[in-house]
N, C-alpha and C positions, 0 to 999 in steps of 0.2 A: 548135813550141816557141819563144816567147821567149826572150832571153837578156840579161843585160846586166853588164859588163867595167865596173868602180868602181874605180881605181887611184887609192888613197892611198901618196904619195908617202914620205911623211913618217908614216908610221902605224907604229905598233911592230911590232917583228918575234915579241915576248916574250909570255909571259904576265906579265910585268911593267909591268903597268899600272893605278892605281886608277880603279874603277868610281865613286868621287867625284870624279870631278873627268874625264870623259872628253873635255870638248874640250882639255885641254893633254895627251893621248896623241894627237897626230896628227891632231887632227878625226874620235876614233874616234864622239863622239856624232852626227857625222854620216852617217860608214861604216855604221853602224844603224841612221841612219832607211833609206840609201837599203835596206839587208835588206830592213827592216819594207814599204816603200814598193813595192819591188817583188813582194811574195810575198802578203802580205794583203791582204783582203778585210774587207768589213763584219762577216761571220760566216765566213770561214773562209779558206781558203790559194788563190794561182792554182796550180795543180798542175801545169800546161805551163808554169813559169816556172824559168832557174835561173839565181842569182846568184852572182858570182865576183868575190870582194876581192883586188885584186892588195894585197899588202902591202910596203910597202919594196922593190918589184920582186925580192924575195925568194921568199914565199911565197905561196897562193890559196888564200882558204878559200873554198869553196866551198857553193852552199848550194840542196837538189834540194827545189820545190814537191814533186813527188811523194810523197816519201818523209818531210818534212818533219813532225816534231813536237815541241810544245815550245817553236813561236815565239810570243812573247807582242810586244804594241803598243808598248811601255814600248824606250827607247832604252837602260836599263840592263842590263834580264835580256839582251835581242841583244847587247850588247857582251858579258854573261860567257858565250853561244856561240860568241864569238868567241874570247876569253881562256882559254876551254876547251879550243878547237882549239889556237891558238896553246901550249896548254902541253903539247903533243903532237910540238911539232916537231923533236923527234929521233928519231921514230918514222915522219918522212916521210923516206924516202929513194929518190933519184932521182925519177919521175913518179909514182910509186906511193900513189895516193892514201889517206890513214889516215882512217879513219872514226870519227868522234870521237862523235857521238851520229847518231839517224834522219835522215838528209837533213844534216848537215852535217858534212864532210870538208877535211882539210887536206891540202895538197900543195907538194910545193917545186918552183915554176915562176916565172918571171919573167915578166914582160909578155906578149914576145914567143913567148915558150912555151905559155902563154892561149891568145893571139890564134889560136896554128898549132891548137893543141885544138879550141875553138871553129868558127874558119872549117870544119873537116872538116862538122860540123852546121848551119850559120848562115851567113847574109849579112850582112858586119859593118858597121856604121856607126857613123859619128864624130857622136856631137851638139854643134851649135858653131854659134855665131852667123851663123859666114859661107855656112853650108850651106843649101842647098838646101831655103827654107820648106816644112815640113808641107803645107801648103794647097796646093802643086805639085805633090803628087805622091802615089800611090797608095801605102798602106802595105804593105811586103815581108812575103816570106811567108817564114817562120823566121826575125827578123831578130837579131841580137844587137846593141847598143847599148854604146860605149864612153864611158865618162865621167869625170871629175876628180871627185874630191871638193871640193875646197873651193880648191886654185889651177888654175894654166894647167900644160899639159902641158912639159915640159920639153922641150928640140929634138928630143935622141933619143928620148922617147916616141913624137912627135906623128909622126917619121918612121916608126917603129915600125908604128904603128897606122895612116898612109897605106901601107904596102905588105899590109895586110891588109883596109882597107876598100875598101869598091863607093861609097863616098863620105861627104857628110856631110850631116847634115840641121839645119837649125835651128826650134826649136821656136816663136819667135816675139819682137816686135821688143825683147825687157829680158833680161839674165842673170838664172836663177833657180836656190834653193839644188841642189842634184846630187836629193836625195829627190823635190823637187819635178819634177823635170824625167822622171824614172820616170814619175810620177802622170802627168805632161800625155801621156808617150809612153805608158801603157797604153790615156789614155781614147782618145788619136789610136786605137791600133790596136783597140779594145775598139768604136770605133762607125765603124769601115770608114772612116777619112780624114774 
């Protein structure tokens, strides 16, 4: 199984958010490409794939290829999956994940709560310029992939997420948008390195 850890920092915690206007909610139009980015296909879903929006290091919604229906291309209708869960969240209580619709579930976790989740299934890695180029190295086998949305991690994130990673890898020599950096890490692992 793939996996990949999207922490938007600054992304709402609410379902108080307009679906017109999603980049002044946090870079939530971003938070759904990287969904879309990681879970679809030309005609259909990766189904070993599951993604996990840390939100305001509050919340994780979470979101299971497997189980998955109803995700459309569109950055809008992903975001009201998200503003769906999100309007669920007093119905998460403790780790106890609420299942908001097929394959997509909200939980009240923080970063570091993710990360411990996660690592049980996954070898985690930081994607980041100064890491360890793709082209060095053989691609892991159940990896999950830690990302920014749209800034730098904050000190205690990045420490966060160094005591849970096997390291970092960088995709190659330009920063590129968080959606896009999915796509480069599927096709890496999608054609063996």
């Amino acid at each position: 199984m793939r996996q990949f850890i999207v922490v938007g920092r600054n992304a709402p915690t609410t379902d108080e958010f307009a679906l017109d206007d999603l980049p002044a909610a946090g870079r939530m139009d971003l938070l759904a490409r990287c969904v879309t980015a990681s879970l679809l296909l030309s005609h259909g879903l990766r189904e070993s794939v599951q993604t996990h929006l840390v939100l305001g290091d509050e919340f994780t919604v979470r979101f299971e290829g497997e189980n998955l229906r109803g995700l459309h291309p569109d950055e809008r209708s992903t975001a009201a999956l998200i503003r769906s869960a999100l309007a669920e969240r007093e119905e998460a209580i403790g780790q106890i994940p609420v299942e908001v619709s097929s394959g997509v579930s909200l939980v009240r976790m923080d970063l570091d709560a993710t990360l411990a989740t996660v690592s049980e299934q996954s070898e985690i890695y930081r994607l980041h310029p100064d890491g360890t180029p793709k082209s060095e190295r053989s691609p892991p086998e159940s990896p999950a992939f830690v990302l920014s949305n749209h800034q730098e991690f904050h000190d205690d994130d990045a420490e966060t997420i160094a005591e849970y990673a096997a390291g970092e890898i960088c995709l190659g020599p330009k920063a590129i948008h968080a959606d896009h950096a999915i796509a480069v890490t599927h096709n890496w692992l999608d054609t063996d390195g």
